[in-house]
C-alpha positions as CSV (number, residue, x, y, z in Angstrom):
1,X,134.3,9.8,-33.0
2,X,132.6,7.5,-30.3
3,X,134.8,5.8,-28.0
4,X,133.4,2.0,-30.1
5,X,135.3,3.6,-33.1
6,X,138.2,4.8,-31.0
7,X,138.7,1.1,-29.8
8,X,138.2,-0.4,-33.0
9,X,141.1,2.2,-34.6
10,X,143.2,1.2,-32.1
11,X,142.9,-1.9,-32.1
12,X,143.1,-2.0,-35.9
13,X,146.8,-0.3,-35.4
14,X,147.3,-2.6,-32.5
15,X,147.5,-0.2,-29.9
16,X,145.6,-2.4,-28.1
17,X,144.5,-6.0,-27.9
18,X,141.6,-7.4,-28.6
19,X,139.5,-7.5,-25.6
20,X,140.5,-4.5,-24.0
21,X,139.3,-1.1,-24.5
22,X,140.5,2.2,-24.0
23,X,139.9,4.9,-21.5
24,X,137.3,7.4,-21.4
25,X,139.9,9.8,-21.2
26,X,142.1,8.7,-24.2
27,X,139.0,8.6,-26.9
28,X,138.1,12.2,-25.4
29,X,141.6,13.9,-25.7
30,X,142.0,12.3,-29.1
31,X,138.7,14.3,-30.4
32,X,139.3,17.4,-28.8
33,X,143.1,17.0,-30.7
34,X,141.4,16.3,-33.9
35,X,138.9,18.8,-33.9
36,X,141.1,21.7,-32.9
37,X,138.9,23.2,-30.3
38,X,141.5,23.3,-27.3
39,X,144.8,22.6,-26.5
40,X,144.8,20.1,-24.3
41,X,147.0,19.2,-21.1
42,X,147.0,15.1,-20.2
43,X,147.8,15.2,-16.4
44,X,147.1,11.1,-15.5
45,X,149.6,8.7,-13.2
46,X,152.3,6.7,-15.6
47,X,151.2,4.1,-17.0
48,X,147.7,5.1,-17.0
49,X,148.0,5.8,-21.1
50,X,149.1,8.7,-22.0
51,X,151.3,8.1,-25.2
52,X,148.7,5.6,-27.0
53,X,146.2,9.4,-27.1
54,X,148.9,10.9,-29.3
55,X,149.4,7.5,-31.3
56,X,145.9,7.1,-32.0
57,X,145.6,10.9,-33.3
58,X,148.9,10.3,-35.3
59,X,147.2,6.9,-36.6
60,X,144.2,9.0,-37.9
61,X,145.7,12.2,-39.2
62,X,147.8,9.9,-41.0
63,X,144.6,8.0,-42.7
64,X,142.5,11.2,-43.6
């Protein structure tokens, strides 16, 4: 999914508010997840958004 679609799912589940937008990071991990390619390791500083990736994938895999 594009990162436009990623922002308007998480904003949909309020992840987010409206106005922001998430990081390039968080829309990428979240497609690798949900493709089943990789694993995938989040290394990032806290607070930089780690847990809203998972809750994003867990917001779509519960929709499909």
């Amino acid at each position: 999914m594009t990162a436009d679609e990623w922002n308007w799912l998480a904003l949909l589940a309020k992840l987010i508010k409206d106005g922001w937008s998430l990081r390039c990071f968080q829309s990428g991990t979240a497609n690798i997840v949900l493709e089943r390619k990789h694993d995938v390791v989040v290394i990032a500083l806290m607070g930089a958004g780690k847990s809203i990736c998972s809750a994003k994938v867990h917001h779509e895999i519960e929709e499909r």
